[in-house]
N, C-alpha and C positions, 0 to 999 in steps of 0.2 A: 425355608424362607428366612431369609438375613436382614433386619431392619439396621441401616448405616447410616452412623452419621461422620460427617469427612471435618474436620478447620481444617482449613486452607486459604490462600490466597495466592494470589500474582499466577506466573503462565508453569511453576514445576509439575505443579499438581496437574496440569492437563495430559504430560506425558505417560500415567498410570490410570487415568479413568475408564481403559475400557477392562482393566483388572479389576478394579471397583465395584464397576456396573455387573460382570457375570458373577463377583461375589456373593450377591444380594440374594440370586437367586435363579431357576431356572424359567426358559419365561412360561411356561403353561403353570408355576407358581411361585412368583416375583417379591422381591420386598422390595420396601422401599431403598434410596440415598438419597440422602439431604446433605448438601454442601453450604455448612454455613463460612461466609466468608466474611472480611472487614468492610469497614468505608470509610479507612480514614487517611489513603492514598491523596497527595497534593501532588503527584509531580505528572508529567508530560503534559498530554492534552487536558487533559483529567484539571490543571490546575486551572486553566484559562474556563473551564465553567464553573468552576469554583468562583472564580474572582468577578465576573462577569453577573452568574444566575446565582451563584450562591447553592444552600443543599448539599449533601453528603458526595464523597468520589462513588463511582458506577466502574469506574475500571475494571478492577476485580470481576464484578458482577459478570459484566459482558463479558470477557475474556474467557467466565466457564459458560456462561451460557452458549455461545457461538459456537464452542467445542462440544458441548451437548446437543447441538439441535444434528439432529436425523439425516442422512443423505437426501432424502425424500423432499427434504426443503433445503436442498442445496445453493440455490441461485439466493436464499435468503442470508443464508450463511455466509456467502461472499458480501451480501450488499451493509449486513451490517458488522462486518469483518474490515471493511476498507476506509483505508484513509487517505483524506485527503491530499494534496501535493504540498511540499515542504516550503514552494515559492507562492507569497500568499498569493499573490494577482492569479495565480493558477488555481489556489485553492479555495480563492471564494466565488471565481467563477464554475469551479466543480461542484460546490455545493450550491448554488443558484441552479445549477442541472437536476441535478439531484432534489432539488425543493419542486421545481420546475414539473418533474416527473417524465422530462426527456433526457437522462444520462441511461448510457447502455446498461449501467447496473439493474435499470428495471426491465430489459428485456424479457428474462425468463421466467421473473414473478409473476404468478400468478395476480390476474387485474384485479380482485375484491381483497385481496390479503393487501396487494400496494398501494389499494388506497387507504386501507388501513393506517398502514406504515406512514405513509405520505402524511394521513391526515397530523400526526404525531411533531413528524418533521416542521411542517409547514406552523403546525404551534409553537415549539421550540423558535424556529425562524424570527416570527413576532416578535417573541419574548426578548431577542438578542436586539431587534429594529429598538423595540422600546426603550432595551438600557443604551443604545446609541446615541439618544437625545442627549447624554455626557459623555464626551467626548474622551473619558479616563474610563468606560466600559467599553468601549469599541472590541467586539471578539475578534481576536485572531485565528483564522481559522487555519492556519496551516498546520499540517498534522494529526486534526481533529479527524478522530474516530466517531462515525455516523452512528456505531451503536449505541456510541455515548450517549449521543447528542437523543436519540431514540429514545433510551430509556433516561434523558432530562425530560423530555417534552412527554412523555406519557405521568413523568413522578407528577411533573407543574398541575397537568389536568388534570388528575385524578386523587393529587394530593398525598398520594402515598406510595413511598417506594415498594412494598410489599406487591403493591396492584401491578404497578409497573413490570416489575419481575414476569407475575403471572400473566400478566398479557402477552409478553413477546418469547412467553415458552408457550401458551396455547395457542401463537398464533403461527409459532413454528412447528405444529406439532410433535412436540419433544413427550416420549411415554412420559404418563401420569406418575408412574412409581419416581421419578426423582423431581426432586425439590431443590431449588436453590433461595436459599434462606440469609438478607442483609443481617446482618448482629446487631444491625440497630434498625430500626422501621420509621425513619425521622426526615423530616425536609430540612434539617440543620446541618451546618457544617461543621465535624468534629476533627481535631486534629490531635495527637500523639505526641509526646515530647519524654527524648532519653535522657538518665538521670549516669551520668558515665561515674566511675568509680574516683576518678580525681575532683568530682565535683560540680561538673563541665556540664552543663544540658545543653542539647542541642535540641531545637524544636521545627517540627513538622517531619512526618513520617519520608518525603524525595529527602530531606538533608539529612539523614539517620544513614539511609542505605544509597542512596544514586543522586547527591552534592549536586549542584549546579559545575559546570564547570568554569565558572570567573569565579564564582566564590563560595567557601563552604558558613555553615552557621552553627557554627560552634561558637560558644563563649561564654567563658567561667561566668560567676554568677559574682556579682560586685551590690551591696546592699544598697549604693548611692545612688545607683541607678535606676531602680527599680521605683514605681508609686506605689508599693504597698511592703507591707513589713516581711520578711522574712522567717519563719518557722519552722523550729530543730522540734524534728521527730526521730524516735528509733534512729538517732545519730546521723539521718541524712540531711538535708538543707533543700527546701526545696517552700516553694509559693503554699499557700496558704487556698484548700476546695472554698469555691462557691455553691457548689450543687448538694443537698443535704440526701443522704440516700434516699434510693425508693423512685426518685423524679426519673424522666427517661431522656432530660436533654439540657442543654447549659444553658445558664442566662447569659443573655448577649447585654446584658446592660451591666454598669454600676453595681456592687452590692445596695449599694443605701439606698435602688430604687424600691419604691412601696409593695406591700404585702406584710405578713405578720405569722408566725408562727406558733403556737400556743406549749409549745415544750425545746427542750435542747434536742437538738439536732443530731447527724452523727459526727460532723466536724469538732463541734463541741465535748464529746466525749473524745475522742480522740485528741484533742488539743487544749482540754480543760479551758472552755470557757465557763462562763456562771452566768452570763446573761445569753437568751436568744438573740439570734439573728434574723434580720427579714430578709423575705424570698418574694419575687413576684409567683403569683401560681401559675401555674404548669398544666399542660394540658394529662389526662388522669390516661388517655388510652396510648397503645405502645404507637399511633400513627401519629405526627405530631403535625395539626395543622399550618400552612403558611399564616406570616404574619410579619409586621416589619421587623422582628428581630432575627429573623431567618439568612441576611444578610445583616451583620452585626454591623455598627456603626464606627466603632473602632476595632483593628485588627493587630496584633500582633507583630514587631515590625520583619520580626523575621519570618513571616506566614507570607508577607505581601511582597516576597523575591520571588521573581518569577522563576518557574519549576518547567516551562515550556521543554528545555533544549536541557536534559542532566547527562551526567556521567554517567554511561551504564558500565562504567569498570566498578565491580565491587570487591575489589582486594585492595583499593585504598584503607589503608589502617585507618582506625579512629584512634583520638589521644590517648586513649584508656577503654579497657573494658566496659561496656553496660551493665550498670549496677539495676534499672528497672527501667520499665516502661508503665507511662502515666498519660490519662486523658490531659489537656487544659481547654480553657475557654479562650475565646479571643484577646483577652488582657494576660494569656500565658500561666494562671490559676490551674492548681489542680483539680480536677471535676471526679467525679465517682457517678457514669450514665450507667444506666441497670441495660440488660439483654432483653430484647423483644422476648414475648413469651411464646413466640413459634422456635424460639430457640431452646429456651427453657425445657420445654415440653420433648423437643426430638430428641435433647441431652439426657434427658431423665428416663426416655422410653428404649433406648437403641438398644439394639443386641450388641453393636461392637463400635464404639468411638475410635475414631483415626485422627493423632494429631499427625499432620500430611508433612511430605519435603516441603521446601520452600523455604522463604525468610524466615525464622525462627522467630525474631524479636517484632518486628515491622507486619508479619501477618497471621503467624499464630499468639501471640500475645496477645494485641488488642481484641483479640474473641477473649483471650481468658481472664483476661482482668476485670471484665463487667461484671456490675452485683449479679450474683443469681449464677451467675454458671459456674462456681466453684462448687453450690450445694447440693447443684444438679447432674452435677458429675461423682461427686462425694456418695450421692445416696444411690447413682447407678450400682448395682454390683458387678454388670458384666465383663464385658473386656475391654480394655482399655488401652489401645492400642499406640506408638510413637515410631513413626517412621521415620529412621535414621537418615538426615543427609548424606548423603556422597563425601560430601569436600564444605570447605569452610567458608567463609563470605569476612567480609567486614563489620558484621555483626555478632560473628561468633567465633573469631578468629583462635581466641582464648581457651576454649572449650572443647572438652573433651566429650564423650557419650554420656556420663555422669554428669555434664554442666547440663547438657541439654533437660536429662531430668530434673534436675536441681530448675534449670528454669522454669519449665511447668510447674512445679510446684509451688514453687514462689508466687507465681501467676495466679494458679489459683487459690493460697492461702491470702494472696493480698485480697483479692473477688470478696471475700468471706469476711475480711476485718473489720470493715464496718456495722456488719448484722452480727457477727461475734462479739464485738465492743457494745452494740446493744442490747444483748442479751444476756452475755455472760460477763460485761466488765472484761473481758480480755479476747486475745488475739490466739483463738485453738487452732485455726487453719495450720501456722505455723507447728505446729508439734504433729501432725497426720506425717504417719510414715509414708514414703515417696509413691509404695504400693497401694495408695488409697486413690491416686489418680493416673497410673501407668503400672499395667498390669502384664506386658510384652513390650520389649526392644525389638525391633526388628532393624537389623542392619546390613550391612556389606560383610564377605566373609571370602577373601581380608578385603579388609577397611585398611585402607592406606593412608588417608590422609586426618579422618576422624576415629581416634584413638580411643578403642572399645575395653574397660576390664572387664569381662564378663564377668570373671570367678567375684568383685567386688558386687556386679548390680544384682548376680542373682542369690548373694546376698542379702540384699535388701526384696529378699520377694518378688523381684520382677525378674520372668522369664527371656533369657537371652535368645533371639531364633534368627541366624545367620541365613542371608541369601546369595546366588553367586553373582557377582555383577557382569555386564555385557561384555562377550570377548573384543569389541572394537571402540565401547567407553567401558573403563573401570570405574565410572564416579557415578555410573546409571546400574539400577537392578538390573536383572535379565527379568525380562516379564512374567516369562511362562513359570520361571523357579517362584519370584514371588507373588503369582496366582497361588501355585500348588502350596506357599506357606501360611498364606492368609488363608486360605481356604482351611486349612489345618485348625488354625486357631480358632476362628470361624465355630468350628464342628465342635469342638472342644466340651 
């Protein structure tokens, strides 16, 4: 029995999960996988209930979940698989069907499960009527993914994306041994902003990897522009945290609004101030109650381009390499959110961590930059596993197999700077040799387009283990070799 824990996001990682799932174990005695993924996806459908309801992206979420539910609940898998039509007049009378409870997709559902569902839907619905009363929340529903819209309207009632999760995997009945686990457990809306090597941030996670196609959001960072001052750390340039460690979600207001602190913070150590700062308080558990900051009041102006209709070509170059990825608040602030503690927990306990294919920078980063899962990973001993991409993207274009570690690490020695500056006066994550968080490469074999030194990385203590990739794509594993390699490791 194999307890797994996967990072991943977006749809790579759903091409290897039935490798995953028979890793774990045999089923008369199974271990667990837990899929922890992000939520801080703005672009397609995804952004329009951002901007609308407000709360974390569900993208990601659904996209594994839909891919984990069972044959057995097949007709469910379609109903919350499908999207809407692209011309809205078709797509908001498809969803009036669908609220309705007379569109064909409920045919095969079973009647107590769809009204389940329905009940969910027809909440969300509301919710969307109400913000209608202004005429600048009007949803667009074209293209809108029902799972989304599904797991919006279970987060609203029930107040926590965690619930939400569990509900529409036990209501699809998906086996018990796997888990899908948000990185963050919050009804807030969190966004991602790249720190590029010329200086250049770009902010929200669609402008990072898949641009609008009228216009991208890049642009250098100019001091006059900006309402608040500008602060050189560690040689980079970048906004100034609002969020002092340990809290689980940003403030949507003002600094200068009310609350009080009784010591220096960790911004303050890191930035050398000498007086505290005030915080409004925070809610103390990892579920984060609605409330009117939930939907901030100012927004960020490059958060509020619409992400409906992006670029899915992602070999668009960006101006420069990514030098890091960072949370901000809706004023474009740097934030430092901690990881729910069902993430914590699966990080500290697995027998074998999988950082997955997929975007590199855009969805395995933002799991590893939160407080708490650099030291949960640090104090795992097991295996620690990095599954090489294929081919290269617009995020990593620069990058060799050694960047790719080199990123992880960074990732999570940044996670740790904070609680390292408060404990030790300095920054020790940086100095952990790369083998304290990637313990196996696992790549293509040959790697044609992402260039592998072995004889360098297993040098540094991590073990090189080549797979053969598919004779009809070279940029895909072949399954069955990288079953038989994981398993390998696995046993180890």
């Amino acid at each position: 029995m194999v307890d797994i824990a996967i990072i991943s996001g977006g749809t790579a990682t759903n091409s290897i999960l039935d490798v995953i799932q028979e890793l774990s174990g045999s089923e008369s005695h199974i271990g667990s996988v837990s899929h922890i993924l992000p939520v801080s996806d703005n672009g397609g459908s995804t952004s329009e209930i951002i901007r609308v309801l407000g709360g974390c992206s569900v993208g990601d979420l659904r996209s594994r979940i839909v891919r984990l539910i069972p044959d057995k609940s097949s007709s469910l898998r379609e109903l919350l698989s499908h999207r809407l039509s692209a011309n809205s007049k078709e797509a908001k009378s498809e969803w009036e069907l669908i609220v309705d409870g007379s569109h064909e997709l409920w045919d095969q559902v079973e009647p107590a499960c769809k009204e389940i569902i329905r009940s969910f839907l027809i909440h969300v619905h509301m919710e969307i009527l109400k913000r209608s009363r202004n005429s600048a929340k009007n949803f667009r529903f074209e293209l809108a993914s029902v799972g989304n819209l599904f797991l919006t309207g279970a987060r609203l009632f029930c107040g926590s994306l965690d619930s939400a999760v569990e509900l529409i995997l036990r209501v699809a009945r998906a086996p018990s041994s796997i888990n899908v686990i948000p990185c963050l457990n919050t009804n807030f809306t969190y966004h991602i902003s790249a720190l590029l090597k010329d200086g250049t941030i770009i902010t929200g996670q669609s402008q990072i990897s898949h641009p609008s196609r009228l216009e991208t959001s890049k642009h250098p960072i100019e001091e006059s522009s900006l309402p608040y001052p500008l602060v050189r750390s560690d040689s980079l340039i970048h906004p100034p945290p609002i969020t002092p460690s340990g809290r689980t979600s940003p403030v949507h207001k003002h600094p200068l609004f009310s609350g009080s602190t009784d010591q220096l913070d960790s911004q303050a150590i890191i930035y050398g101030q000498s007086e505290p700062r005030n915080y409004p308080k925070l809610p103390e558990s990892d579920s984060e109650g609605e409330s009117e900051f939930a939907v901030p009041s100012y927004i960020h102006p490059d958060l509020k381009k619409s992400q409906l209709h992006v670029d899915k070509d992602d070999t668009a170059p960006l101006p420069a390499p990514i030098d890091r990825i960072f949370y901000i608040s809706p004023y474009g602030e740097e934030i430092y959110p901690t990881a729910q503690s069902r993430v914590i927990n699966c990080l500290s306990n697995s027998n074998v961590i999988v950082y997955s294919i997929g975007s590199l920078m855009t969805s395995i980063i933002p799991v590893l930059i939160l407080q708490g899962v650099g030291e949960a990973i640090l104090e795992n001993q097991k295996k620690k596993v990095l599954l090489l991409n294929g081919c290269l993207d617009r995020e990593t274009q620069s990058l060799d197999a050694l960047g790719f570690i080199q990123a992880i690490h960074n990732a999570l020695a940044y996670s740790m700077r904070l609680n390292n500056k408060r404990r030790y006066g300095t920054s020790q994550g940086q100095e952990l040799p790369y083998s304290s968080f990637v313990t196996h490469l696992i790549h293509l074999n040959p790697s044609k387009e992402v260039v592998v030194d072995t004889n360098k990385i297993e040098g540094l203590q991590i073990r090189c283990v080549g797979v053969l990739p598919q004779k009809n794509n070279p940029q895909n594993y072949d399954q069955d070799d990288l079953r038989r390699k994981l398993q390998s490791i696995a046993n180890e």
